[in-house]
C-alpha positions as CSV (number, residue, x, y, z in Angstrom):
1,X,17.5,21.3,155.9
2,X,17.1,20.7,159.5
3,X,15.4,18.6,161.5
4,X,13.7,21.4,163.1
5,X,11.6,22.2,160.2
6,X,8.2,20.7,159.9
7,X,8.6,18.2,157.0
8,X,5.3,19.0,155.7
9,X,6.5,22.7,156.2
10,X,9.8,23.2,154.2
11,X,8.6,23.5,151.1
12,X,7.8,27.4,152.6
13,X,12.0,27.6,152.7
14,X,12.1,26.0,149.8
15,X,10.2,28.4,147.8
16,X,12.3,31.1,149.2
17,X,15.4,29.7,148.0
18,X,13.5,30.2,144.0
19,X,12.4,26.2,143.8
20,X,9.1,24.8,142.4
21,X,7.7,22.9,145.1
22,X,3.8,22.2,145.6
23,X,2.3,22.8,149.3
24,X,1.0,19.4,150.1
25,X,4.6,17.8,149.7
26,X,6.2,16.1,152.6
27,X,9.7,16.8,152.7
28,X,12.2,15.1,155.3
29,X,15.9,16.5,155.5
30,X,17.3,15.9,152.1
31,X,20.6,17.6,149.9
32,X,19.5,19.7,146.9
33,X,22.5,20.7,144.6
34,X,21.6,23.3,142.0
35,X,18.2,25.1,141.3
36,X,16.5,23.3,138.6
37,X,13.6,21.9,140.8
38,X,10.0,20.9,140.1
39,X,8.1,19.0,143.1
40,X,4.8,18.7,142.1
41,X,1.7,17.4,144.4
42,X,1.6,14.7,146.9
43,X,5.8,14.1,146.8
44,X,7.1,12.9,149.4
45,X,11.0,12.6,149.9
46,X,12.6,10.7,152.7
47,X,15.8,11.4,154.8
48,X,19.0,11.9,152.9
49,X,17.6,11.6,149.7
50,X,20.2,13.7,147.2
51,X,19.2,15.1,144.1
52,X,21.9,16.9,141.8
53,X,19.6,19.6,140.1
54,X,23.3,21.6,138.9
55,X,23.5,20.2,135.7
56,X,19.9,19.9,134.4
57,X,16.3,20.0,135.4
58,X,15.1,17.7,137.7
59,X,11.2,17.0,137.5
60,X,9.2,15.1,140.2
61,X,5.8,14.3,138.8
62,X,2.9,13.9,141.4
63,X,2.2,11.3,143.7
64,X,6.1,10.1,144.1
65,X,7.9,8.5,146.8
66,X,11.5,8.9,147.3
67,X,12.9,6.2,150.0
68,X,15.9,6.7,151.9
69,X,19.5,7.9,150.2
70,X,17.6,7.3,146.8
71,X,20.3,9.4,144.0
72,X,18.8,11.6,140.9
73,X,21.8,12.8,138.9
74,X,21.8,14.9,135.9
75,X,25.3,15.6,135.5
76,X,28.1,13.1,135.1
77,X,31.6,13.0,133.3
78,X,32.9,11.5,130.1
79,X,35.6,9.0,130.6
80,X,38.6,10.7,129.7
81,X,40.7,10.0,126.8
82,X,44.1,10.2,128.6
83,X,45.2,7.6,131.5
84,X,46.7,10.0,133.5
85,X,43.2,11.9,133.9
86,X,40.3,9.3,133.0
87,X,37.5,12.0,134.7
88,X,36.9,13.9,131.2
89,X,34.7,16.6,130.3
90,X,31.1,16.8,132.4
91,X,27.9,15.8,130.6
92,X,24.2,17.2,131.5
93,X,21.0,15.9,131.2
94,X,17.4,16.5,132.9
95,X,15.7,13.8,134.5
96,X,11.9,13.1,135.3
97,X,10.8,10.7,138.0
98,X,7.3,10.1,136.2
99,X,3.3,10.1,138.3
100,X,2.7,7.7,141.2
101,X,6.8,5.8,141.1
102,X,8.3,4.9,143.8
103,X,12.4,5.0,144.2
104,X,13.6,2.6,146.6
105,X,16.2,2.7,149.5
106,X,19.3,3.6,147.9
107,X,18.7,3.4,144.3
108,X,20.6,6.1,141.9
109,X,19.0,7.3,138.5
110,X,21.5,9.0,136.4
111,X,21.7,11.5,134.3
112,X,18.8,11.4,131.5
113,X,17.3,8.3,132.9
114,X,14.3,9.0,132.9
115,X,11.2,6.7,134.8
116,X,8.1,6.4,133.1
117,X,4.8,6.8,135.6
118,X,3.8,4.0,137.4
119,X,6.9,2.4,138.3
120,X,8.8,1.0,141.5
121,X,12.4,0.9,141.1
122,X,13.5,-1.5,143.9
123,X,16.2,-0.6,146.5
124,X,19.9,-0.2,145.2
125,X,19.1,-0.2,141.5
126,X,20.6,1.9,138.9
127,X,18.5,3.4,136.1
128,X,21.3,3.7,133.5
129,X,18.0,4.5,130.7
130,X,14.2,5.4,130.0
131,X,11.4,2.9,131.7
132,X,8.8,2.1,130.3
133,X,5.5,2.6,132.4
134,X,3.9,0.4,134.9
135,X,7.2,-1.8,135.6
136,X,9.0,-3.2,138.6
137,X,12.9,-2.4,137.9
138,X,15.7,-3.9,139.8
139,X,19.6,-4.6,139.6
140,X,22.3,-3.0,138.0
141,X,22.0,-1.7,135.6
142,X,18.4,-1.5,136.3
143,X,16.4,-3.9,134.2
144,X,12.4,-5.0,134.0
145,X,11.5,-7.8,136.1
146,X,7.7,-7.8,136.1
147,X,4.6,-5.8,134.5
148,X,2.6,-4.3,137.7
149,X,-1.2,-3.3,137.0
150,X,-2.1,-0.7,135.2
């Protein structure tokens, strides 16, 4: 979406094109692939954040932050069984970034990953699984490396 477009604006366009995004969003350009979109309240998404809404339902709870080029996937491929093709057959699975999380700079979470509320996934970590609430989550694959307050 361009940069021409009010960030606390485009979730107008958005609506347009049949998404589910909440008014009071803040929206700077990002990459949408698919149609299987729920932004609720108070989400805001940074510059070239990419979420891959083609091969399941991508949920953003309320009160999110998604830093820059931060990755939500929900379709990925099997490893092939043959050598001469290892890209096998594609997988889906929604994917729910959980109330008040923050996604850092850069981090991916695949397919059916799914981050419980409260947490902060740091920058460039991979959530390969399900969270559990209220955590600080870092490397790859992504792993639990302190309680935060609850």
């Amino acid at each position: 979406m361009s940069n021409l477009v009010n960030p606390k604006q485009r979730y107008k366009y958005l609506r347009k094109l049949g998404y589910c995004v909440a008014s009071n969003t803040v929206l700077c350009p990002f990459k949408v692939a698919g149609q299987q979109l729920i932004v609720k309240d108070h989400v805001f998404i940074n510059d070239w954040v990419y979420l891959d809404a083609a091969g399941g339902t991508i949920t953003l709870e309320e009160n999110i932050h998604l830093a820059q080029r931060a990755t939500v996937l929900t379709s990925i491929h099997s490893i092939g069984e043959q050598p001469e093709l290892r890209c096998g057959e594609p997988e889906a699975s929604s994917t729910t970034i959980g109330q008040g999380s923050w996604v850092g700079a850069g981090a991916i979470i695949l397919p059916g990953a799914n981050v419980a509320p409260g947490c902060v996934i740091v920058a460039g970590a991979v959530v390969t699984r399900l969270t559990p609430p209220n955590g600080l989550y870092a490397v790859v694959p992504a792993r639990r490396i302190k309680d935060l307050p609850v």
